[in-house]
Backbone bond lengths (Angstrom), bond angles and torsions (degrees), N, CA, C in turn:
res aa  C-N    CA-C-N  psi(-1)  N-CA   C-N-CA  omega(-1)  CA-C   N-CA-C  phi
1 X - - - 1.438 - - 1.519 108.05 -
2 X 1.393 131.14 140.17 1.357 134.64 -169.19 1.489 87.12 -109.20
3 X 1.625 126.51 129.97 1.313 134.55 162.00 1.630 98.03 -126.99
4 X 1.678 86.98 155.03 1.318 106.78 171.24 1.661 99.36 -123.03
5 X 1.188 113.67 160.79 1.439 108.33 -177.98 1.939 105.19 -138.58
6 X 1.243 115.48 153.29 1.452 117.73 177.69 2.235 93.78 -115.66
7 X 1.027 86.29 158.75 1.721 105.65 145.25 1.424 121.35 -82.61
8 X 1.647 94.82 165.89 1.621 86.59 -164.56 1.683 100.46 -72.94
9 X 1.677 101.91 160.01 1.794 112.03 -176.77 1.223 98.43 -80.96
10 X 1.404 95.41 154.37 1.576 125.90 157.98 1.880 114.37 -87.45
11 X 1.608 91.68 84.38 1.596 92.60 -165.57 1.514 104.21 -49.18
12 X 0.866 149.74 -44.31 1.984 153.50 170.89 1.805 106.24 -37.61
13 X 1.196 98.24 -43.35 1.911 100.55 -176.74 1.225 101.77 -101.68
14 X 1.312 149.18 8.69 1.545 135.00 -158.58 1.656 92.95 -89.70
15 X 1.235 106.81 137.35 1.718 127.26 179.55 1.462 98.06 -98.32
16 X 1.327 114.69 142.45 1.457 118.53 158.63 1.168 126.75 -82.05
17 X 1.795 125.29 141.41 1.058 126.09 -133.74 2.039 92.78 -135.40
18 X 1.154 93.02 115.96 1.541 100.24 166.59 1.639 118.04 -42.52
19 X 0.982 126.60 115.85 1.768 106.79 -179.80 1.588 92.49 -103.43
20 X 0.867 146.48 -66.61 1.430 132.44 175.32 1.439 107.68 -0.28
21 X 1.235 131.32 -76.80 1.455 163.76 -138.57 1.497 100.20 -82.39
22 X 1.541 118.07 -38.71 1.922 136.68 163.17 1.571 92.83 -58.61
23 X 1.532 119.52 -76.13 1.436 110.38 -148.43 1.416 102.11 -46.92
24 X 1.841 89.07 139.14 1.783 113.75 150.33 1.301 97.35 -137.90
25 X 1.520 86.67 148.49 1.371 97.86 177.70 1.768 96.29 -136.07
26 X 1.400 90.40 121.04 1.430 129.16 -159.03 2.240 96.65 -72.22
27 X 1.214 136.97 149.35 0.982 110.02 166.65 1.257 131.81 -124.47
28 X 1.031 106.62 65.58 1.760 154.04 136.77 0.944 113.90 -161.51
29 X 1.579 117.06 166.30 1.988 126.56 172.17 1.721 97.84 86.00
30 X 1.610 92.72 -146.08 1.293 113.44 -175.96 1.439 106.53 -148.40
31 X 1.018 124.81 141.46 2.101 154.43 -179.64 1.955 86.01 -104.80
32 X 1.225 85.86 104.70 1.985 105.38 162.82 1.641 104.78 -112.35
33 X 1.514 103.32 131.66 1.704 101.19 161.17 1.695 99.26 -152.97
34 X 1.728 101.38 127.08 1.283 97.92 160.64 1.144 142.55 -68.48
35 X 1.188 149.09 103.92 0.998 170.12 -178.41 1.724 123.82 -41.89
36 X 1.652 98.09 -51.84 1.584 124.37 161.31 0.724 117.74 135.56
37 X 1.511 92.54 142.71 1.616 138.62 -161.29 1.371 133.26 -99.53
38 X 1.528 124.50 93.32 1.456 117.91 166.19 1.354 110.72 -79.29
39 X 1.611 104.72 171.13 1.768 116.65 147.50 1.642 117.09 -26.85
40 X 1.349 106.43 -52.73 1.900 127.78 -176.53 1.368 109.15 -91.71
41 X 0.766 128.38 -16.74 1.712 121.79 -171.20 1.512 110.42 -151.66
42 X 1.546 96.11 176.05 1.944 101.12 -169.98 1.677 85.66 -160.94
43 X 1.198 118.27 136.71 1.622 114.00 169.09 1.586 83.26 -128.74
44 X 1.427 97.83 150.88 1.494 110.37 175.02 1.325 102.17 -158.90
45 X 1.439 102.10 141.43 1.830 111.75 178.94 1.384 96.11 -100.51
46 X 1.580 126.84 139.90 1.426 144.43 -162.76 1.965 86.85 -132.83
47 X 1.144 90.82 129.93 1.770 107.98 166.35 1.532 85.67 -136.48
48 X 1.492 96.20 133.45 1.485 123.20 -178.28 1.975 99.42 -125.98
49 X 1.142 114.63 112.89 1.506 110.94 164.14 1.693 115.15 -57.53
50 X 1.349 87.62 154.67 2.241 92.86 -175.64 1.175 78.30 -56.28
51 X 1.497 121.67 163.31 1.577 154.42 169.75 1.646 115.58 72.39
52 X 1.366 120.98 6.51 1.402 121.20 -156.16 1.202 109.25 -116.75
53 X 1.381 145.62 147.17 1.576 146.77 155.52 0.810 127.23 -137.98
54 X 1.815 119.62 -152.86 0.757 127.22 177.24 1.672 116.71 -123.94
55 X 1.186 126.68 139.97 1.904 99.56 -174.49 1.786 89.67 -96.68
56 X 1.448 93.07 -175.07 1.290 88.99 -167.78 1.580 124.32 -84.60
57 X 1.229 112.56 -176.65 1.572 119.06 -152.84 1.549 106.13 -177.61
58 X 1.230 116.34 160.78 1.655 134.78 176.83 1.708 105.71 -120.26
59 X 1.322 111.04 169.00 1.321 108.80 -175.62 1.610 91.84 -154.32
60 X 1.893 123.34 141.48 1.299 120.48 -157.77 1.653 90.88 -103.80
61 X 1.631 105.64 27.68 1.956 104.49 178.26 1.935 99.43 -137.92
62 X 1.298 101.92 147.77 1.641 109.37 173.81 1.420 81.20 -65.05
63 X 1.611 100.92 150.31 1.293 133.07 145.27 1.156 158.43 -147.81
64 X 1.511 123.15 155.32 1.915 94.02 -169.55 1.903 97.84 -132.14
65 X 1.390 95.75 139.84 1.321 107.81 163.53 1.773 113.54 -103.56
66 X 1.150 81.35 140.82 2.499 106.05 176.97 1.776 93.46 -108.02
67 X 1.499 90.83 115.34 1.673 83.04 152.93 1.581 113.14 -89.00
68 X 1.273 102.09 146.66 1.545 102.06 -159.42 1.965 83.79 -135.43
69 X 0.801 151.37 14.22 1.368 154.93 120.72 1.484 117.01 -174.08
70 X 1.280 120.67 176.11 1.622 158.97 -170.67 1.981 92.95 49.57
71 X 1.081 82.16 -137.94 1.945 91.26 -152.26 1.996 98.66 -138.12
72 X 1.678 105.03 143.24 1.271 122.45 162.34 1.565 118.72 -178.64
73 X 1.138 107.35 -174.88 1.581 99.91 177.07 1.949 114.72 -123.24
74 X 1.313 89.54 136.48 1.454 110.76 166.36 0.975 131.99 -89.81
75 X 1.315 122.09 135.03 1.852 119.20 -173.33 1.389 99.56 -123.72
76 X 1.329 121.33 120.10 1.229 117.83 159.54 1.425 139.57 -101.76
77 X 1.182 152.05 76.77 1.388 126.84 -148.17 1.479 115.19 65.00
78 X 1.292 113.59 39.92 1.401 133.32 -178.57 1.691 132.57 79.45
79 X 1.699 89.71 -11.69 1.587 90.19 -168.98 1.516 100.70 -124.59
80 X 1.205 94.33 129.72 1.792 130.78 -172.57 1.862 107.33 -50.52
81 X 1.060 100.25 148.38 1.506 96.12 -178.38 1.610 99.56 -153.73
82 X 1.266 118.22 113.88 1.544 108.82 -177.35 1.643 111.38 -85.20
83 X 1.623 98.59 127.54 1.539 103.06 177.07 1.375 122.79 -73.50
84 X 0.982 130.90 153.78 1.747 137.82 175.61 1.595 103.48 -161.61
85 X 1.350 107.33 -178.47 1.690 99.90 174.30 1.007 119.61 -73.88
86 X 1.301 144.12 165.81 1.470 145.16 -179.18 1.559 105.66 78.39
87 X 1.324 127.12 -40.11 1.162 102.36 179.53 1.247 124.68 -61.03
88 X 1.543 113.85 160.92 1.260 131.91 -152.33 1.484 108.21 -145.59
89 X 1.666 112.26 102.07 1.745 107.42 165.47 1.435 133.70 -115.26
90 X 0.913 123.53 149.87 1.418 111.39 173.68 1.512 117.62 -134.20
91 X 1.248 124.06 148.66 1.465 140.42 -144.25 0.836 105.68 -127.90
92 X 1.471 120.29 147.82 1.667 123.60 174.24 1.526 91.68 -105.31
93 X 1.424 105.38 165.27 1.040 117.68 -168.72 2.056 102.52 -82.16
94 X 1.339 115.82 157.08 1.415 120.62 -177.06 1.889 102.46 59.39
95 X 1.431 117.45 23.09 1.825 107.10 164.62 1.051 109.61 -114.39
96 X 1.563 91.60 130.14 1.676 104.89 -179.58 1.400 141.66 -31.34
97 X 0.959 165.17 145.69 1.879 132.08 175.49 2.038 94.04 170.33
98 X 1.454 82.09 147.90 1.259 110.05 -153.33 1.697 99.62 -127.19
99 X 1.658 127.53 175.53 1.123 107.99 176.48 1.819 98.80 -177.04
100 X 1.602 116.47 120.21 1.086 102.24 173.47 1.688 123.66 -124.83
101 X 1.185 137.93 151.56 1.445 131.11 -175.59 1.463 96.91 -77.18
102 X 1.450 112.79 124.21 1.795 111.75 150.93 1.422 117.35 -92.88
103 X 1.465 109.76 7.41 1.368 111.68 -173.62 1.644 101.44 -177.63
104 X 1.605 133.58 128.27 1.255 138.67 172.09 1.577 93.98 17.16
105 X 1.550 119.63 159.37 1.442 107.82 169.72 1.405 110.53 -156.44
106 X 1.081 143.69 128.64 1.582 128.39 -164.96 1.885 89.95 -130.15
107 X 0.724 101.06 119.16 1.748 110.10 151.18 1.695 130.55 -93.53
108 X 1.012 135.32 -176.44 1.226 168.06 113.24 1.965 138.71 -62.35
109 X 0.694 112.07 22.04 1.520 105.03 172.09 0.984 162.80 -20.72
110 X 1.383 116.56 72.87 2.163 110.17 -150.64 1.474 101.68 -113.80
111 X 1.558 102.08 122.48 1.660 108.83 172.76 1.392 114.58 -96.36
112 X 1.107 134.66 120.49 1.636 120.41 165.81 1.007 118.03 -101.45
113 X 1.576 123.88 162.57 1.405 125.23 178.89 1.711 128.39 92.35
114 X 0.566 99.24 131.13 1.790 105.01 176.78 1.526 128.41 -38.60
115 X 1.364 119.17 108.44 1.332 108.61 -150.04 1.752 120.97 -69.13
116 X 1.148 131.70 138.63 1.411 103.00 159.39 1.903 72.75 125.12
């Protein structure tokens, strides 16, 4: 996975940031870039190439993923959820979930809460 990472923002100076204009989509793997980072939160845009994922995993923060373009499927706590744009999920913190591109895949990523 290729990440880029920021320090935490200066919510008073933070500029708005085209995400269109961020996505790459790498061709294979996944293109990670944080987006920004408090103490409480982390947004990160995820480009997943068609055929690529993630297997599954837990996370010790609620979270929500935005599909923000192409198509794949989400598993949450066992049950499948097909991604497209507009969809919208949100996660409890410690549930299982998994995620694969059937086609280019760009997310949204928002963690809240204090990590750990």
């Amino acid at each position: 996975m290729v990440e880029s990472s920021c320090n935490f923002i200066d919510m008073v100076n933070f500029e708005a940031k085209d995400i269109e204009k961020l996505m790459e989509f790498p061709k294979e793997g996944i293109f990670s870039k944080v987006l920004a980072k408090t103490e409480v939160s982390n947004y990160t845009l995820m480009c997943l190439a068609e055929g690529s994922g993630i297997s599954e995993h837990t996370s010790t923060r609620e979270a929500a993923v935005t599909v923000l373009k192409g198509e794949g499927i989400f598993v949450l706590s066992g049950k499948k959820i097909k991604m497209k744009p507009g969809v919208f999920i949100l996660m409890p913190k410690n549930a299982p979930h998994s995620l694969s591109a059937t086609k280019n895949l760009a997310i949204l990523l928002s963690l809240f809460g204090k990590e750990g």
